[in-house]
C-alpha positions as CSV (number, residue, x, y, z in Angstrom):
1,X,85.1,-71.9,18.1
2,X,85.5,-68.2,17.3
3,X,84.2,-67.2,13.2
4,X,84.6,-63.8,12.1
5,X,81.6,-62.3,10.7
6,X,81.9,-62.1,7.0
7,X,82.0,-58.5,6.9
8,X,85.1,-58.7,9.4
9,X,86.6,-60.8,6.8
10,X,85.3,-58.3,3.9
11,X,86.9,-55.2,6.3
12,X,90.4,-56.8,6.6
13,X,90.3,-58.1,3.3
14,X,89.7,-54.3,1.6
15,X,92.3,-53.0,4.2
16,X,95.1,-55.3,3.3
17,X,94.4,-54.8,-0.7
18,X,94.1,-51.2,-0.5
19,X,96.5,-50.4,1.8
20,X,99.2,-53.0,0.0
21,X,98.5,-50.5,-3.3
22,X,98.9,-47.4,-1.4
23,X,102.2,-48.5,0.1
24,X,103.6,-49.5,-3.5
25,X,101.9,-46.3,-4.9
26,X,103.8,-44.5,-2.0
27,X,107.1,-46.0,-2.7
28,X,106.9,-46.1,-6.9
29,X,106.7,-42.3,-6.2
30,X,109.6,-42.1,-3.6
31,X,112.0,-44.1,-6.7
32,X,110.3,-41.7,-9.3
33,X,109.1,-44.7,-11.3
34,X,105.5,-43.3,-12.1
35,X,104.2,-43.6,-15.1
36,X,101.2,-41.3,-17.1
37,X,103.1,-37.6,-15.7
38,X,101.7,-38.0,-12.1
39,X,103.6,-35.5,-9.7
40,X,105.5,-37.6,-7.2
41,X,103.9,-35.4,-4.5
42,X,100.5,-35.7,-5.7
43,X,100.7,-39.4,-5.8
44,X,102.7,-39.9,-2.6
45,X,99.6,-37.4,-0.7
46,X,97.0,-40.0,-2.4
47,X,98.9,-42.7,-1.5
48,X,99.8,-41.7,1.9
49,X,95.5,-40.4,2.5
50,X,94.2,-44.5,1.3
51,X,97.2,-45.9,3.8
52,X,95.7,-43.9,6.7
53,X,92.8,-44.9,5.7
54,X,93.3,-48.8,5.2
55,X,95.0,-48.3,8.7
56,X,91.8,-47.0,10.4
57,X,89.4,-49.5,8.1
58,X,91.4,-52.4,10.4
59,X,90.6,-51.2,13.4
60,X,86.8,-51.6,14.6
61,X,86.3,-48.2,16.4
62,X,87.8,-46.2,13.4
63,X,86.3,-47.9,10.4
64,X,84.4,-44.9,9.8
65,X,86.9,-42.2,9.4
66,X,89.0,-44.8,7.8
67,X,86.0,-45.3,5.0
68,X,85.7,-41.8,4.7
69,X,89.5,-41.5,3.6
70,X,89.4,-45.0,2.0
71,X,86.7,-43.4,-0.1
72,X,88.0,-40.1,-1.2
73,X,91.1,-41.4,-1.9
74,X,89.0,-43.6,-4.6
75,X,88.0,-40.2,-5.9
76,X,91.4,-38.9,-5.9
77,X,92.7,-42.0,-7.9
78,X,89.6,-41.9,-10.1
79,X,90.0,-38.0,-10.7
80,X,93.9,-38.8,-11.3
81,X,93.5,-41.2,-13.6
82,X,91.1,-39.2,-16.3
83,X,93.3,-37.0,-16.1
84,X,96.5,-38.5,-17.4
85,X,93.9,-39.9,-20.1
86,X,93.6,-43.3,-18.3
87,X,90.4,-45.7,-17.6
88,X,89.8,-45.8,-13.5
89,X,89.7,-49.5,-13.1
90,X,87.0,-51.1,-12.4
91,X,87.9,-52.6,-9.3
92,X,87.1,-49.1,-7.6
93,X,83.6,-49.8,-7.7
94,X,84.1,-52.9,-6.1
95,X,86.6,-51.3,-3.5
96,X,83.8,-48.8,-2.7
97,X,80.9,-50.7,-2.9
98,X,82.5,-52.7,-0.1
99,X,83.5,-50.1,1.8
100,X,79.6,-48.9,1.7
101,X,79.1,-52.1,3.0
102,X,81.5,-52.7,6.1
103,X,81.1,-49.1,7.0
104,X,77.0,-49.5,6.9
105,X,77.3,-52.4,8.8
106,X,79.4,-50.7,11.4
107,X,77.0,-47.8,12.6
108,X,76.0,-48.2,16.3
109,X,72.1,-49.0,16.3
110,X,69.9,-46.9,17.3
């Protein structure tokens, strides 16, 4: 019987979550229903950079470039979120400290 590795499960796991809040992020843009004086378009860019990148994080051969986006958009969201005079969650360290860990895990060995 096939298991997944537990980092497979930890990789589709950050992808669905993150991409799920990028697609409502996305959308609460499109209806204008943002909250803190975000710009629509600077929310629908991060929004439409960590879906890319939740989309790449699912598949195996592109879960680098996908953490690479996954992770800058963490930044983004981070940098956004001082800036309307919000707290960044703390979640993000979680979200990146698992990224770290299934992208680590995904280098070819030497």
């Amino acid at each position: 019987m096939y298991r997944p590795r537990p980092v497979t499960l930890l990789r589709v796991a950050l992808a669905l979550v993150m991409g799920w809040g990028a697609l409502r992020l996305v959308l609460d843009a499109h209806r204008g229903a943002l909250n803190g004086g975000v710009h629509p378009r600077i929310a629908t860019i991060l929004g439409a950079m960590e879906l890319v990148g939740a989309l790449l994080f699912l598949v195996p051969w592109t879960v680098r470039p996908g953490a690479w986006l996954l992770a800058a958009s963490l930044v983004g969201a981070t940098l956004l979120h001082l800036h309307t005079g919000q707290a960044p969650s703390p979640v993000f360290l979680v979200y990146a400290a698992g990224i770290g860990a299934v992208a680590s895990d995904s280098r070819p060995s030497a």
